[in-house]
matplotlib code that plots the C-alpha trace (Angstrom):
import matplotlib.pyplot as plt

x = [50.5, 47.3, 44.3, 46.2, 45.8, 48.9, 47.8, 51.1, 50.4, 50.8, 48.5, 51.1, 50.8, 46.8, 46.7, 44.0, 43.1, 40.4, 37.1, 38.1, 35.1, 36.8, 37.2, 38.3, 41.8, 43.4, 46.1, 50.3, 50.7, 53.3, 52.6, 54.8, 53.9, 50.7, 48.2, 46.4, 43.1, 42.9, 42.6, 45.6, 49.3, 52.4, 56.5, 58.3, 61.0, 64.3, 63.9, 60.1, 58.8, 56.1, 55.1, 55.4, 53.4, 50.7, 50.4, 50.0, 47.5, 45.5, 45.8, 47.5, 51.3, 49.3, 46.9, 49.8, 51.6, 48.9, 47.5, 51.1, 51.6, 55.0, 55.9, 58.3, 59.0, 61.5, 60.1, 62.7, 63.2, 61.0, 58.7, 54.9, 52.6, 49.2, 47.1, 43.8]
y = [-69.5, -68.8, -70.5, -72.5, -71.9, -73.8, -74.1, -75.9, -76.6, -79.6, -81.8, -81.6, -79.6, -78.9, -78.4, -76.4, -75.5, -73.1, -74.7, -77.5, -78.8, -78.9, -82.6, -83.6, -85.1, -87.9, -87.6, -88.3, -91.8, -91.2, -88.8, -89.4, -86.6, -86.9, -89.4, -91.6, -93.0, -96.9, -100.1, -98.8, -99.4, -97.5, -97.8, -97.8, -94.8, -94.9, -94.3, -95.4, -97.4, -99.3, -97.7, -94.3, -95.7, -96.8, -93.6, -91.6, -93.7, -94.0, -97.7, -99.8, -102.1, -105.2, -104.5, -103.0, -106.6, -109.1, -107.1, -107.7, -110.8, -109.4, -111.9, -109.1, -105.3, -105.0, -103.6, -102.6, -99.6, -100.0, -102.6, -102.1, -102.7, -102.7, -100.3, -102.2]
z = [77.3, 76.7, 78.0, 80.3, 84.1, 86.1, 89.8, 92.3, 95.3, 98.0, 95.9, 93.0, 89.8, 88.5, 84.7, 83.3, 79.6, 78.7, 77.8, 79.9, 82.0, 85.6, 86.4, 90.1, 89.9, 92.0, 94.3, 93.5, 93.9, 96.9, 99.1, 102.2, 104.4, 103.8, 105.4, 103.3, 103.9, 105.1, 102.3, 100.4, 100.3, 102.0, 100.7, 103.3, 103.1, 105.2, 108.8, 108.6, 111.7, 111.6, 115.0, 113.5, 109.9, 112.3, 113.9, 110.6, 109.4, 112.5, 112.8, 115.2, 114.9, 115.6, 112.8, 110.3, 111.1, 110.5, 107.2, 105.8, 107.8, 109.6, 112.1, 113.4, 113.6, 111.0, 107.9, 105.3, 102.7, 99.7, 101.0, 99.9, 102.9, 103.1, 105.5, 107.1]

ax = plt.figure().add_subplot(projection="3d")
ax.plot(x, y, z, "-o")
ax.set_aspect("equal")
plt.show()
């Protein structure tokens, strides 16, 4: 079509129409691959541990646990946790 520039990449699909002032857009809600910065949430996926969470998100299992107040480890598929 014309006047409409389609730009794919790994921050999703960028839609832009001519005339358009360029407008900075936010990122896909769920981005699992990709690290996210700290104060937001994380769902678990399946084989997620909270080791491996912490390490992505440059935190620590101690801190993931008490900001979600995990008395345990065990974390399960789908669960929204917060990241400190």
């Amino acid at each position: 079509m014309e006047g409409i520039a389609l730009n794919v990449g790994l921050e999703g699909l960028n839609v832009k129409l001519e005339g358009e002032p360029e407008v900075e857009e936010e990122q896909p809600v769920k981005q699992v691959e990709m690290q996210q910065q700290s104060g937001q949430t994380y769902i678990v996926q399946s084989g997620d541990t909270l080791y491996e969470i912490a390490n992505r998100f440059g935190t620590t299992v101690s801190a993931l646990k008490e900001a979600n107040n995990l008395t345990s480890d065990m974390i399960r598929v789908g669960q929204v946790l917060n990241i400190p």
